[in-house]
C-alpha positions as CSV (number, residue, x, y, z in Angstrom):
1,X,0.5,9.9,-24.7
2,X,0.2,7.7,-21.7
3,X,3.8,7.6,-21.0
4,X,3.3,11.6,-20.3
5,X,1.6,10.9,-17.2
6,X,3.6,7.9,-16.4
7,X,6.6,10.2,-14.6
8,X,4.2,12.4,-12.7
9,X,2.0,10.0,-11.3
10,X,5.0,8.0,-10.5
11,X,6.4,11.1,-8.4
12,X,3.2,11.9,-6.9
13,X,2.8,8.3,-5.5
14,X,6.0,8.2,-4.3
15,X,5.6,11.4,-2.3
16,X,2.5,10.4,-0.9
17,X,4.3,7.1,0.1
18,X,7.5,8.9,1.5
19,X,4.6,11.0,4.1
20,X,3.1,7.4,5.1
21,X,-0.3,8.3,3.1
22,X,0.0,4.9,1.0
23,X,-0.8,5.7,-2.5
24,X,-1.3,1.7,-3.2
25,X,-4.7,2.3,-3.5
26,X,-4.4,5.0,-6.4
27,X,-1.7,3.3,-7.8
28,X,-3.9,0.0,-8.4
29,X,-6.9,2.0,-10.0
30,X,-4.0,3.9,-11.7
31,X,-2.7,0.6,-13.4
32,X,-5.7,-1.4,-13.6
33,X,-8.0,1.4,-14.8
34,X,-5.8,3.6,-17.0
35,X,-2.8,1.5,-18.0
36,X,-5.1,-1.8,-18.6
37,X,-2.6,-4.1,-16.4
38,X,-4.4,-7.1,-15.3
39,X,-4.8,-7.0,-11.9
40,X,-2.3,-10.1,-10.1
41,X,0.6,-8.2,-12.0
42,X,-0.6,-4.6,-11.1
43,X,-0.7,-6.1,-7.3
44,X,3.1,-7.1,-8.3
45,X,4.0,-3.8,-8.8
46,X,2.5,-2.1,-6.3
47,X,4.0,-4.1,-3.8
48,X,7.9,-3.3,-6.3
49,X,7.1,0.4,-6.5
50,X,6.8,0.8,-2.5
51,X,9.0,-1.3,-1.1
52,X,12.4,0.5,-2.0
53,X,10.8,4.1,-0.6
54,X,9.1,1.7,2.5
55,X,13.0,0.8,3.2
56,X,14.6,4.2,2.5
57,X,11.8,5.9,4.8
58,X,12.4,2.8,7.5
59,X,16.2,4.1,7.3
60,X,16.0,7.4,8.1
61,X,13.4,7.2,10.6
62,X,16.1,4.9,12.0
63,X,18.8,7.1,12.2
64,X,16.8,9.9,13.5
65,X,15.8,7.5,16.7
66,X,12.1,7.3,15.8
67,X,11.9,3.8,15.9
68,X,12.5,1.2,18.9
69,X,13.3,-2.0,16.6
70,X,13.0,-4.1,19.4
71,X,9.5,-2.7,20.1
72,X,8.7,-3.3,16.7
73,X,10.2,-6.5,15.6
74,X,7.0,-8.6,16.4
75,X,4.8,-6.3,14.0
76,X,7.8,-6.4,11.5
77,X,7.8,-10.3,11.5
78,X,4.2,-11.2,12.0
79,X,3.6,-8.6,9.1
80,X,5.9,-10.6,7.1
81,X,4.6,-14.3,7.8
82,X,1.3,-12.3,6.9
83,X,2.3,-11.1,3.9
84,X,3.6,-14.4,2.7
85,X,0.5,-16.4,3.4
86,X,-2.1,-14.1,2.2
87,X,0.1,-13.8,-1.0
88,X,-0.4,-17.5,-1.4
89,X,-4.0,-17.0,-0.6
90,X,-4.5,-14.2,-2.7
91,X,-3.1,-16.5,-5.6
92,X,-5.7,-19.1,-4.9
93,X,-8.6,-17.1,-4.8
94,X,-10.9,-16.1,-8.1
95,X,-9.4,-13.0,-9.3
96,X,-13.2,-11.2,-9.5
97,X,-14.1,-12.1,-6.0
98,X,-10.6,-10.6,-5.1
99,X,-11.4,-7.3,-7.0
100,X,-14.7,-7.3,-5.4
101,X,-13.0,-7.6,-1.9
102,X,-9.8,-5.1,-2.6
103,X,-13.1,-2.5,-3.7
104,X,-15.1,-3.6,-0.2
105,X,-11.7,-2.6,1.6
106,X,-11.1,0.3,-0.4
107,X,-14.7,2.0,0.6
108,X,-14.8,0.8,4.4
109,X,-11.8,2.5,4.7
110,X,-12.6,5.8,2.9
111,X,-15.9,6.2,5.0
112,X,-13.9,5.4,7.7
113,X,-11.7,8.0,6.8
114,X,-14.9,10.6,6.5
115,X,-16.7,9.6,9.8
116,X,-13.9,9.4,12.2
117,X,-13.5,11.4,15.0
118,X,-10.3,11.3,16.9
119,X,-11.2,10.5,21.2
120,X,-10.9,13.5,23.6
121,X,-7.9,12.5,26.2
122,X,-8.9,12.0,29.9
């Protein structure tokens, strides 16, 4: 019965990834909550399942002239180095406290989401 909603859900994350929403978030509670998946592999997979539409979006925004690589190649290698060395933290750290921390994120940013106001232009 699960692998019913396994194709859909699939699709609608990856469409919510392809518009630059980020379905990470639903797809951890998606495979921690409903498929049971421990949580260091669901982070795995998450990072697997958006990588290849992350590089397929990165190319066509590319060949449209939307992005200055130059401009962006600090962000793209800081984010990188980044990625690297909180992965090693993220491996260190108690798996509860990180749950607890991933869930702290996850409700700052939907109040910020409900609270912000975009600034008038000068």
């Amino acid at each position: 019965m699960l692998d019913l909603f396994t194709l859909p859900v699939a699709v609608i994350l990856g469409f919510l990834a392809g518009l630059g929403v980020g379905g990470g978030s639903l797809l951890m509670l998606w495979l921690t909550v409903v498929v049971g998946m421990e949580y260091p592999q669901a982070r795995v997979t998450n990072l697997l399942f958006f990588l290849p539409g992350a590089l397929i979006a990165t190319l066509f925004h590319c060949k449209q002239g939307r992005l200055n690589i130059k401009r962006i190649l600090p962000a793209i290698v800081l984010g990188c180095v980044s990625a690297a060395l909180f992965s090693y933290i993220g491996n260190k750290i108690n798996t509860d406290l990180l749950k607890k921390c991933f869930g702290g994120l996850l409700l700052l940013t939907g109040l910020r989401e409900l609270f912000y106001r975009p600034r008038k232009a000068k």
